[in-house]
BAMIZA-908788 format. One record per atom (N, C-alpha, C): x, y, z; residue in three letters. Coordinates in steps of 0.05 Angstrom, whole numbers, padded with zeros to 5 digits, always signed. Layout:
REM BAMIZA-908788
XYZALA ...
//
This chain:
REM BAMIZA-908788
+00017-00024+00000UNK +00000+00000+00000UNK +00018+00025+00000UNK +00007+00042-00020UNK +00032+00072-00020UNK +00031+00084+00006UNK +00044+00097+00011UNK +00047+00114+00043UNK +00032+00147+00029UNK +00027+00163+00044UNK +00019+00187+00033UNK +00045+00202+00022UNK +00069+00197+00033UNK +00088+00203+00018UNK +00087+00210+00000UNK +00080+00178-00007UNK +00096+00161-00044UNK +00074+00169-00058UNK +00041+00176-00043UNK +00021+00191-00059UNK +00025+00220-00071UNK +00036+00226-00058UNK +00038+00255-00058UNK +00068+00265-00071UNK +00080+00247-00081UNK +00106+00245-00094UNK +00100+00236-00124UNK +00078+00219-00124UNK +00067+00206-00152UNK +00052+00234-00171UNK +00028+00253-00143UNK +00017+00270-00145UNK +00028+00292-00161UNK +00049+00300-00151UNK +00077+00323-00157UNK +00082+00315-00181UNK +00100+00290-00194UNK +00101+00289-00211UNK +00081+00287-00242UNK +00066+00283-00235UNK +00037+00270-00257UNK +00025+00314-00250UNK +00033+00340-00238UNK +00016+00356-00239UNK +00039+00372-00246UNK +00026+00393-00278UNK +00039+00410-00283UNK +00060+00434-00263UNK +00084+00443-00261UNK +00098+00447-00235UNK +00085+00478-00234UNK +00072+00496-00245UNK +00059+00524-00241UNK +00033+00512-00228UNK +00027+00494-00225UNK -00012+00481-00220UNK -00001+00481-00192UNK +00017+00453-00188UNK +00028+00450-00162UNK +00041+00474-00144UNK +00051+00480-00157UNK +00058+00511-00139UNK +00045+00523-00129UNK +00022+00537-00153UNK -00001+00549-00139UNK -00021+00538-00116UNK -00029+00511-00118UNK -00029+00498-00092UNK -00027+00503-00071UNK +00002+00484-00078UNK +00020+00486-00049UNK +00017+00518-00036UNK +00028+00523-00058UNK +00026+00549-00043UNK -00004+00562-00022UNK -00023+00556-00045UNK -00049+00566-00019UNK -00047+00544-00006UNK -00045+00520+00003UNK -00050+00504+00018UNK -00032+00513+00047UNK -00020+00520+00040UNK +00007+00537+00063UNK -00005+00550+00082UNK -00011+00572+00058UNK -00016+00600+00068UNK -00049+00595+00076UNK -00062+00580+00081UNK -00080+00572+00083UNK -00081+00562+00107UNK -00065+00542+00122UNK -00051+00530+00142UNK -00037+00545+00157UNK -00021+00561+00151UNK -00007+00576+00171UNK -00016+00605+00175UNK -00038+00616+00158UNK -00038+00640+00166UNK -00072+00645+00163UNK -00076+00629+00129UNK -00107+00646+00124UNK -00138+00631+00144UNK -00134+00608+00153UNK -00152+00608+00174UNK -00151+00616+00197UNK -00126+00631+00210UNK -00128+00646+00233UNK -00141+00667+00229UNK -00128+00682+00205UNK -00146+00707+00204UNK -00173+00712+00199UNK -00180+00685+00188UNK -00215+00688+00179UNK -00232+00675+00208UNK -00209+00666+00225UNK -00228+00658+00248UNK -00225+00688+00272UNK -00207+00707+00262UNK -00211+00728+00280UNK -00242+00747+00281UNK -00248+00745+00252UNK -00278+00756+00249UNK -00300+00740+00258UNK -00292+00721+00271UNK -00319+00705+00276UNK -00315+00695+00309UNK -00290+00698+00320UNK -00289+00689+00346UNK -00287+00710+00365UNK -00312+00717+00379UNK -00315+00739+00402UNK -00286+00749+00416UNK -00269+00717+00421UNK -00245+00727+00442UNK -00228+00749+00425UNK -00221+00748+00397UNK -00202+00755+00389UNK -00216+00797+00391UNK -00240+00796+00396UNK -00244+00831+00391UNK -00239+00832+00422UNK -00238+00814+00431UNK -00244+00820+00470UNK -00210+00825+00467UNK -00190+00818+00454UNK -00168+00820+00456UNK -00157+00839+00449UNK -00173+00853+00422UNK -00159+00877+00411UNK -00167+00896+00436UNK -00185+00894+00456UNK -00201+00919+00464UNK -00174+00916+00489UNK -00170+00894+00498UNK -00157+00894+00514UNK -00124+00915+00507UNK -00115+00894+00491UNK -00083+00911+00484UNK -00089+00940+00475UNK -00108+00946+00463UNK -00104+00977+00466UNK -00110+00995+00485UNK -00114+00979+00512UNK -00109+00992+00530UNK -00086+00993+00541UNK -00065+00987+00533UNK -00039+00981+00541UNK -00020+01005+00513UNK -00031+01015+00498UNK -00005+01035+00493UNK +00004+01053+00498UNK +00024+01055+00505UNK +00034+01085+00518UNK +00031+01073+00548UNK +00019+01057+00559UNK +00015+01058+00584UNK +00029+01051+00605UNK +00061+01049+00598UNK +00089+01053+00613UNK +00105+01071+00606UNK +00092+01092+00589UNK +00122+01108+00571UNK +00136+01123+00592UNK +00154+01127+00580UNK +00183+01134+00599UNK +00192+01119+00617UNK +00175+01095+00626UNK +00194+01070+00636UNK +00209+01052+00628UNK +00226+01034+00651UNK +00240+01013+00645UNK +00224+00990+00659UNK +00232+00961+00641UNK +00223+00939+00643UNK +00243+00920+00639UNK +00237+00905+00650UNK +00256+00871+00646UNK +00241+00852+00624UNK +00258+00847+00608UNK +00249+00822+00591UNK +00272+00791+00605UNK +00247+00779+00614UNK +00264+00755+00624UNK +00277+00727+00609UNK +00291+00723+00584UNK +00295+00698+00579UNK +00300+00675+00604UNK +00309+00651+00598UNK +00307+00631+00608UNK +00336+00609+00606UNK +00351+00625+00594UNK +00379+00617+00596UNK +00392+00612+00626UNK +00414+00589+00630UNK +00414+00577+00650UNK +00429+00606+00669UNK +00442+00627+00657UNK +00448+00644+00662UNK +00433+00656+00690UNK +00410+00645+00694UNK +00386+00660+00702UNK +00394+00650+00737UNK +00414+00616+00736UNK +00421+00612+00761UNK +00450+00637+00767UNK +00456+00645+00761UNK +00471+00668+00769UNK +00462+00696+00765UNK +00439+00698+00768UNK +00423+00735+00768UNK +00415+00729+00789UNK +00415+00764+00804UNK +00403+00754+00833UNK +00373+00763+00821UNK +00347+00743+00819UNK +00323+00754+00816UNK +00302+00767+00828UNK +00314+00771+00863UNK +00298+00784+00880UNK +00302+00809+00870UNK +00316+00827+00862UNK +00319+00850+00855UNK +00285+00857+00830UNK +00283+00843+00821UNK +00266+00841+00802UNK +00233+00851+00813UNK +00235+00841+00838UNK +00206+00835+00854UNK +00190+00865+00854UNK +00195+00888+00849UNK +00186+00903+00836UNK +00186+00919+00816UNK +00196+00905+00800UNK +00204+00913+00779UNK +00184+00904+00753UNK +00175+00925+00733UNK +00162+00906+00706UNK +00169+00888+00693UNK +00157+00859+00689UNK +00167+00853+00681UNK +00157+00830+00656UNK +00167+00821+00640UNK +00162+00804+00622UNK +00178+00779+00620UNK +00151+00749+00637UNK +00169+00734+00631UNK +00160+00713+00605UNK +00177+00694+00597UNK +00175+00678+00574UNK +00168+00655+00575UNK +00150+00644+00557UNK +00143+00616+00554UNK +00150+00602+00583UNK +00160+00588+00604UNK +00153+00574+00628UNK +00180+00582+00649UNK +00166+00605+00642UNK +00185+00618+00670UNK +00177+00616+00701UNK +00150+00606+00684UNK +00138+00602+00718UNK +00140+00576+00735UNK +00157+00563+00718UNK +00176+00546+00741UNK +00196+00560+00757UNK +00208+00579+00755UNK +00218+00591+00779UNK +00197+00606+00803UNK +00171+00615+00794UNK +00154+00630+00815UNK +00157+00621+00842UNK +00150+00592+00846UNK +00153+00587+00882UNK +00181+00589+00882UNK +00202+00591+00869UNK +00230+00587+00883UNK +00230+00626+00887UNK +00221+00633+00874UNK +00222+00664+00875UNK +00199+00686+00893UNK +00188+00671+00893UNK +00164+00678+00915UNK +00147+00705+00908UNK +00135+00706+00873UNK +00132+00729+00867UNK +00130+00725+00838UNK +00108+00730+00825UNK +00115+00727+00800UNK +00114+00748+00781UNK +00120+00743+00759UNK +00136+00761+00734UNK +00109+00777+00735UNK +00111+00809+00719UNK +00082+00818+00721UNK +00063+00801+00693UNK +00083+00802+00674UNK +00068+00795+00649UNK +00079+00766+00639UNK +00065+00750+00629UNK +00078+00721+00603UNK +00075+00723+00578UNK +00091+00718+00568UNK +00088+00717+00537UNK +00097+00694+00532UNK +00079+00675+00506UNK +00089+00650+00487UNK +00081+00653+00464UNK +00090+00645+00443UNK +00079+00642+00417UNK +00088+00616+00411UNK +00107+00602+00409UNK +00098+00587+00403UNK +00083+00557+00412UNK +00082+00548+00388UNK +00051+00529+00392UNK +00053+00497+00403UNK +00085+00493+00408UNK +00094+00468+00418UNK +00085+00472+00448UNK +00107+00490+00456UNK +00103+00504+00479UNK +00073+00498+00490UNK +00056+00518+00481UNK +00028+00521+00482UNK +00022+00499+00486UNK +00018+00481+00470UNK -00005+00459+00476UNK +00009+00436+00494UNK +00028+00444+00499UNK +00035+00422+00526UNK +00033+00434+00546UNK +00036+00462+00557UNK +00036+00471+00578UNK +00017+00494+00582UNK -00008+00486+00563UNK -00035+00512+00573UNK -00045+00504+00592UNK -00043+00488+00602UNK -00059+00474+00631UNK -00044+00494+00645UNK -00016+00493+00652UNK +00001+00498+00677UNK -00003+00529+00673UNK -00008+00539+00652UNK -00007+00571+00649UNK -00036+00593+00640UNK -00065+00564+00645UNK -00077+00574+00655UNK -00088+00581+00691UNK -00070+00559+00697UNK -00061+00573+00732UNK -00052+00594+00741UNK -00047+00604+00730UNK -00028+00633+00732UNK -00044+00653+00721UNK -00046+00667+00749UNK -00066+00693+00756UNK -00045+00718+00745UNK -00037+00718+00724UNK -00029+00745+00713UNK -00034+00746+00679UNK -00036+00772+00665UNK -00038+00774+00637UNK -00013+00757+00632UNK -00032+00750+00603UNK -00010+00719+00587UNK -00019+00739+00563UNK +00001+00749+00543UNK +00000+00747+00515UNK +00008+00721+00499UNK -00017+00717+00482UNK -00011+00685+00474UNK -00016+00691+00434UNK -00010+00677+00417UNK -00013+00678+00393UNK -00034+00670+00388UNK -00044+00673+00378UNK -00077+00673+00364UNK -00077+00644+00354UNK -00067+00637+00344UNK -00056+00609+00337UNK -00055+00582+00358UNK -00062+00594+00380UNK -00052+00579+00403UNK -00089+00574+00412UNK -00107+00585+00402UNK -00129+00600+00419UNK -00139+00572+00424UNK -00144+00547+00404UNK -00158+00514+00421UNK -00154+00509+00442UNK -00118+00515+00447UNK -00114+00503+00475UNK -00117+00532+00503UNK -00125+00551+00489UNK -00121+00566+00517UNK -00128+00589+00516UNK -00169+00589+00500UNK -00192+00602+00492UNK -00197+00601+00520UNK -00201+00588+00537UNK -00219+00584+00558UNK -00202+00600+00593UNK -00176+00608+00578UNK -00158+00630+00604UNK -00173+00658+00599UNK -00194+00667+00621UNK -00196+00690+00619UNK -00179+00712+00616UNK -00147+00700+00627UNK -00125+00724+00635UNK -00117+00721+00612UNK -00110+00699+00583UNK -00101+00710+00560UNK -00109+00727+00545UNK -00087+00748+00534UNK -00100+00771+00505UNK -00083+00760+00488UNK -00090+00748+00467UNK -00093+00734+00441UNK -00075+00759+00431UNK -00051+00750+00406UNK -00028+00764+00391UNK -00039+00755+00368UNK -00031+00773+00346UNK -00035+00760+00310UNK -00005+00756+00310UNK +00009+00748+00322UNK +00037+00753+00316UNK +00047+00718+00298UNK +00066+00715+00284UNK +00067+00708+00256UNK +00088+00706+00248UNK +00101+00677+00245UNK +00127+00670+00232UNK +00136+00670+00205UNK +00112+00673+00186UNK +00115+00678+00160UNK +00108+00707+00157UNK +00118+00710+00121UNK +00115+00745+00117UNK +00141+00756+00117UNK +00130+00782+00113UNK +00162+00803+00121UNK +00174+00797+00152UNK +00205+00796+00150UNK +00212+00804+00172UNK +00216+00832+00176UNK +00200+00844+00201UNK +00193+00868+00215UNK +00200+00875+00239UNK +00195+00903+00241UNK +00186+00902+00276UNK +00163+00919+00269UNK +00143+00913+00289UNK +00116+00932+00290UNK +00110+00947+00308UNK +00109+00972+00306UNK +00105+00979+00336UNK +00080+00989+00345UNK +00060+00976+00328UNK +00034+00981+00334UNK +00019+00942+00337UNK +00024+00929+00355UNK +00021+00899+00361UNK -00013+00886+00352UNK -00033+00915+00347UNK -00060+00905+00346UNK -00058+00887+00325UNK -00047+00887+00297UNK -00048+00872+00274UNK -00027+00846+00274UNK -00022+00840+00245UNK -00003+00821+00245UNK +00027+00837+00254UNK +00041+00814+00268UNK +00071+00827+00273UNK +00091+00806+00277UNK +00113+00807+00264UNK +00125+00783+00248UNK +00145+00768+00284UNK +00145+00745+00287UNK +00152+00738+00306UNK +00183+00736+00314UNK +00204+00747+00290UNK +00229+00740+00296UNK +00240+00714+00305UNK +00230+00696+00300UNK +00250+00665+00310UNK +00255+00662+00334UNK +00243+00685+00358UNK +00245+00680+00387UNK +00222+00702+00398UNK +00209+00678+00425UNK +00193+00698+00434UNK +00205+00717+00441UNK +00226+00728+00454UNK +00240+00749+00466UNK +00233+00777+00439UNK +00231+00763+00422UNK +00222+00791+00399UNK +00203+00794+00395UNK +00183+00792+00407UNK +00158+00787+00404UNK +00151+00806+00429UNK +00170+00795+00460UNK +00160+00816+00484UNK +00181+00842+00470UNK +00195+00845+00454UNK +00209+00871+00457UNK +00190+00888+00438UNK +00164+00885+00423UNK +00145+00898+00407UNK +00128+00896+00427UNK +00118+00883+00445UNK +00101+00893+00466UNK +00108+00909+00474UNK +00139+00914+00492UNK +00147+00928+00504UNK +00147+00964+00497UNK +00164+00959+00462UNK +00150+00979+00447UNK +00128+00992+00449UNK +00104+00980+00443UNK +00080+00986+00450UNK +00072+00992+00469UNK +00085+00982+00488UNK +00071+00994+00512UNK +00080+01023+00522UNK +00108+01031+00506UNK +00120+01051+00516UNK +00144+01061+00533UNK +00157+01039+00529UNK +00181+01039+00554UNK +00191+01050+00533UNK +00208+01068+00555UNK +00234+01073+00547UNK +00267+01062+00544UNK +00261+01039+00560UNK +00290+01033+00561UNK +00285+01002+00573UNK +00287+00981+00559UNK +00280+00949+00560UNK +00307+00934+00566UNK +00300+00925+00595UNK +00337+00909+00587UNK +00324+00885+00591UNK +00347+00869+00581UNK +00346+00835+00574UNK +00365+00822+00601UNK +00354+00801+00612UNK +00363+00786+00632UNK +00367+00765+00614UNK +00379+00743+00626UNK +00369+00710+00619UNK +00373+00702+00585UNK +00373+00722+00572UNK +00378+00724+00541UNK +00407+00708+00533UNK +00414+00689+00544UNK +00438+00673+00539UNK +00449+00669+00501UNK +00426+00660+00487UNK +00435+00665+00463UNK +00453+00640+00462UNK +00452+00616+00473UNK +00467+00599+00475UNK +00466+00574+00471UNK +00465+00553+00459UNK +00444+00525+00472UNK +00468+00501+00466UNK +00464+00484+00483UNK +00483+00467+00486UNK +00479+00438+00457UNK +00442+00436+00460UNK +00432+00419+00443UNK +00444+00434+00416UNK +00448+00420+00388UNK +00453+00432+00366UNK +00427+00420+00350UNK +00438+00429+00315UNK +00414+00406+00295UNK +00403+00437+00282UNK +00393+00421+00262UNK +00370+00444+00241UNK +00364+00470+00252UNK +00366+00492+00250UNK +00350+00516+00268UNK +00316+00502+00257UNK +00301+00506+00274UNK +00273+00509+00277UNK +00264+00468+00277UNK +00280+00456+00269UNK +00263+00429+00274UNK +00258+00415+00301UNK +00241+00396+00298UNK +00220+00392+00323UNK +00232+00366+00333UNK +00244+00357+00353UNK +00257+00348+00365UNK +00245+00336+00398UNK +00257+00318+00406UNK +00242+00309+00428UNK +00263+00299+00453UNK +00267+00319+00479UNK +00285+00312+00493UNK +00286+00291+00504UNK +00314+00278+00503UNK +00316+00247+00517UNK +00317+00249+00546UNK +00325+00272+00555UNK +00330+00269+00586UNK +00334+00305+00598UNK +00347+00313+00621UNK +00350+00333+00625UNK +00356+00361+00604UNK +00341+00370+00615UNK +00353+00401+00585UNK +00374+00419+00599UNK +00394+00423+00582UNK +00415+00437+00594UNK +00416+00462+00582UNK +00402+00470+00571UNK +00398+00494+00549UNK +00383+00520+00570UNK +00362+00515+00587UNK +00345+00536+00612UNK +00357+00526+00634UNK +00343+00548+00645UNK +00350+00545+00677UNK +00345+00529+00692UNK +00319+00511+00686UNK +00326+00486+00698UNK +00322+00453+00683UNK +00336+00434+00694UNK +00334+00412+00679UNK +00306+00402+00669UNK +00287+00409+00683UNK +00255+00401+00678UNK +00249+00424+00662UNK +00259+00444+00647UNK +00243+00469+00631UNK +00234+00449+00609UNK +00248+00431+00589UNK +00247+00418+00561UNK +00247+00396+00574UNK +00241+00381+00603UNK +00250+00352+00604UNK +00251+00335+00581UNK +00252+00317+00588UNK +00251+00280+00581UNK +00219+00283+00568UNK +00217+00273+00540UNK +00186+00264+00532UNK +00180+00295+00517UNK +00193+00324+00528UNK +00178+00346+00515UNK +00200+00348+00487UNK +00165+00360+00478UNK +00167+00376+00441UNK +00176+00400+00446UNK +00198+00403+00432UNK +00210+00432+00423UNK +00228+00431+00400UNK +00234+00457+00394UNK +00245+00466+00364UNK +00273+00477+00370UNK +00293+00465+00356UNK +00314+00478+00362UNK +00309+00512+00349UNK +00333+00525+00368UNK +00330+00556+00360UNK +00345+00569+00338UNK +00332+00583+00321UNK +00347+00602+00300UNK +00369+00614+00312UNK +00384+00617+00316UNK +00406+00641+00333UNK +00414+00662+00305UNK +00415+00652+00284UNK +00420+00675+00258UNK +00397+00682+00251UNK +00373+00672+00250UNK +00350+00698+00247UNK +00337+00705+00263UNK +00343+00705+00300UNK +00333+00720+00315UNK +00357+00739+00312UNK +00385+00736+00314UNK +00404+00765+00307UNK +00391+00776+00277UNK +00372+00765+00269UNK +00363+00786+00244UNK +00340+00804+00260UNK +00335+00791+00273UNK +00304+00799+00284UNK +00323+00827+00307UNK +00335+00819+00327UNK +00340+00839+00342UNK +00356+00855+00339UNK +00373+00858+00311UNK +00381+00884+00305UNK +00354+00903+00284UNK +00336+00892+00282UNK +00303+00906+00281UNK +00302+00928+00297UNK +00301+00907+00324UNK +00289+00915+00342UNK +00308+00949+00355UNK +00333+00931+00356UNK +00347+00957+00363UNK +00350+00986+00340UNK +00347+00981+00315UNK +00348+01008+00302UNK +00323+01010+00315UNK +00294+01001+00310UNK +00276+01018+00318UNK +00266+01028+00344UNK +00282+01020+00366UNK +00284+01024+00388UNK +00296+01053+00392UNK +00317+01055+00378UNK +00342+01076+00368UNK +00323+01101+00354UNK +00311+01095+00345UNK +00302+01111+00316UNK +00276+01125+00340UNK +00269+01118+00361UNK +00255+01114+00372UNK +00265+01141+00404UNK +00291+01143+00401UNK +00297+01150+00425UNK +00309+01140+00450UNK +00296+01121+00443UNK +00295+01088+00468UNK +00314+01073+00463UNK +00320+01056+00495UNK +00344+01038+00493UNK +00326+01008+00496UNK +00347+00983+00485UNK +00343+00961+00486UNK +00382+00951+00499UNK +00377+00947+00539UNK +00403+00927+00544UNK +00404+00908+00551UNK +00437+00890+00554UNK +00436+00873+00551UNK +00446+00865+00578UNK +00434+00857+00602UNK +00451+00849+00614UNK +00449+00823+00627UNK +00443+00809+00612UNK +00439+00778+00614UNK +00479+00776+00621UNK +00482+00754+00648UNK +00512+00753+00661UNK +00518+00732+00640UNK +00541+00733+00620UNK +00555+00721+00608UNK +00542+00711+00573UNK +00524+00729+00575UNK +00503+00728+00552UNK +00524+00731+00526UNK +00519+00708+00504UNK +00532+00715+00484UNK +00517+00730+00459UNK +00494+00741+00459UNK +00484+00757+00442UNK +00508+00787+00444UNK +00511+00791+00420UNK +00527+00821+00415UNK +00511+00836+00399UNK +00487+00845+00400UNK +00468+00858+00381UNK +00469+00886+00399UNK +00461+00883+00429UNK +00460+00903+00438UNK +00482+00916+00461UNK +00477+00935+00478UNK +00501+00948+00489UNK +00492+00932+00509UNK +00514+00919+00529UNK +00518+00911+00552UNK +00521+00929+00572UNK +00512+00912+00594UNK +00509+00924+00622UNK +00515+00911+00640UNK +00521+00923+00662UNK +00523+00907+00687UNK +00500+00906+00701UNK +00489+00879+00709UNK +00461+00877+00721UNK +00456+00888+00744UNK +00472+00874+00765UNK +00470+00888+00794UNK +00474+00932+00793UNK +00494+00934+00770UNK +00490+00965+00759UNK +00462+00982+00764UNK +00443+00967+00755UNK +00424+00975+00749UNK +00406+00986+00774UNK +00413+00975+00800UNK +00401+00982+00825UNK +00428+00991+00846UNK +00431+01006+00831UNK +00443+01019+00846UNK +00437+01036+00868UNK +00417+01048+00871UNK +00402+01060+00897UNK +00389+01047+00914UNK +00392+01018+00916UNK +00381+01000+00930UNK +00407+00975+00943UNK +00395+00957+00968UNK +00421+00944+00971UNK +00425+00920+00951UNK +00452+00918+00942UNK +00449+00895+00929UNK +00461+00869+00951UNK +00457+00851+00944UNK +00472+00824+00955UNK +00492+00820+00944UNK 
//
């Protein structure tokens, strides 16, 4: 019996290659983009979402915020300093909350591996979640999520108006630095942004850990049994030198002071620097 493969290989060949193209092609864009958008006009949550984020622009300007990655880096930041501080954390940061006793103000995930294994654990969590619209089956039913159009195909961008489509850069961390935008800060530094990963392989293929992950902060972030995608590291450095001209162009700073962070896109800092009018440890 053929496999769908060897169907779809027989298919290809036996169909003129402009017929098949055109296809494929809507079948794609069909799949990855054009039924999200035609289900935004018909699903109540997604206007309950625009109403939401536009209450959020401008509505930190002239502040600073923390964007938190998840690099193991994160066991050498002191994170009590953080505890009042704004902040933005990423895809399952909230495995550190009880060790920290306090959680991040905001979450962000986009993507959809992520999502559907761990919307349970992050509809527990009593704070705003920005989630991708894309994500909405598994985690329609969190009152605290506002739904993103945000979008791995298309132009690579930065947007600094988040209500519409806005291109996702190859890492959520570019995704909270256009919130952040949006919301108005003036000056976004990066913690935890290691830029590093021990696992190698394809950027973006889907992969299944055998055992501890040595890549976050802790061994259970990607355990044993979880779906994840290795990371772009060359087109998120496409994505966050985006971010930084328009940050720049903008007035506004984007730093770096993730401790031993190998991203060089932006200007480094010293973390404990940063509180300086307070005691440090």
């Amino acid at each position: 019996m053929a496999t769908n493969s060897t169907l779809r290989q027989s298919l290809k060949r036996l169909t003129p290659r402009p017929i098949w193209a055109l296809g494929s092609n809507s079948y794609w864009w069909w799949r990855n983009r054009g039924r999200h958008v035609w289900s935004q006009r018909l699903n109540p949550r997604w206007r309950e979402s625009q109403r939401s984020l536009k209450a959020y622009q401008n509505l930190y300007a002239g502040k600073r915020c923390f964007i938190i990655g998840n690099g193991p880096s994160l066991r050498q930041t002191d994170m009590s300093l953080l505890k009042n501080e704004i902040t933005f954390g990423l895809n399952r940061i909230y495995l550190l909350f009880p060790e920290l006793g306090f959680n991040t103000t905001y979450l962000v995930s986009v993507n959809e591996l992520v999502l559907e294994q761990c919307a349970a654990e992050m509809r527990a969590l009593q704070l705003p979640k920005f989630i991708t619209w894309r994500a909405r089956r598994w985690c329609a039913s969190d009152p605290n999520a506002i739904f993103l159009d945000s979008d791995f195909t298309g132009p690579e961008n930065f947007s600094p108006d988040i209500t519409g489509r806005f291109f996702e850069g190859f890492t959520v961390t570019y995704v909270a630095l256009q919130l952040a935008f949006y919301m108005g800060f003036e000056k976004v530094i990066l913690i935890g942004v290691d830029h590093s990963f021990t696992t190698t392989g394809p950027a973006n293929a889907e992969v299944v850990s055998q055992g501890d992950d040595p890549n976050h902060f802790s061994p259970g972030y990607f355990g044993k049994g979880f779906r994840w995608q290795l990371p772009d590291l060359v087109g998120s450095e496409r994505a966050y030198r985006l971010a930084r001209e328009a940050y720049s162009n903008a007035g506004r700073q984007v730093l770096d002071a993730t401790v031993g962070g190998k991203l060089a896109v932006f200007p480094k800092v010293d973390y404990k620097g940063l509180f300086s009018s307070i005691q440090v440890r």
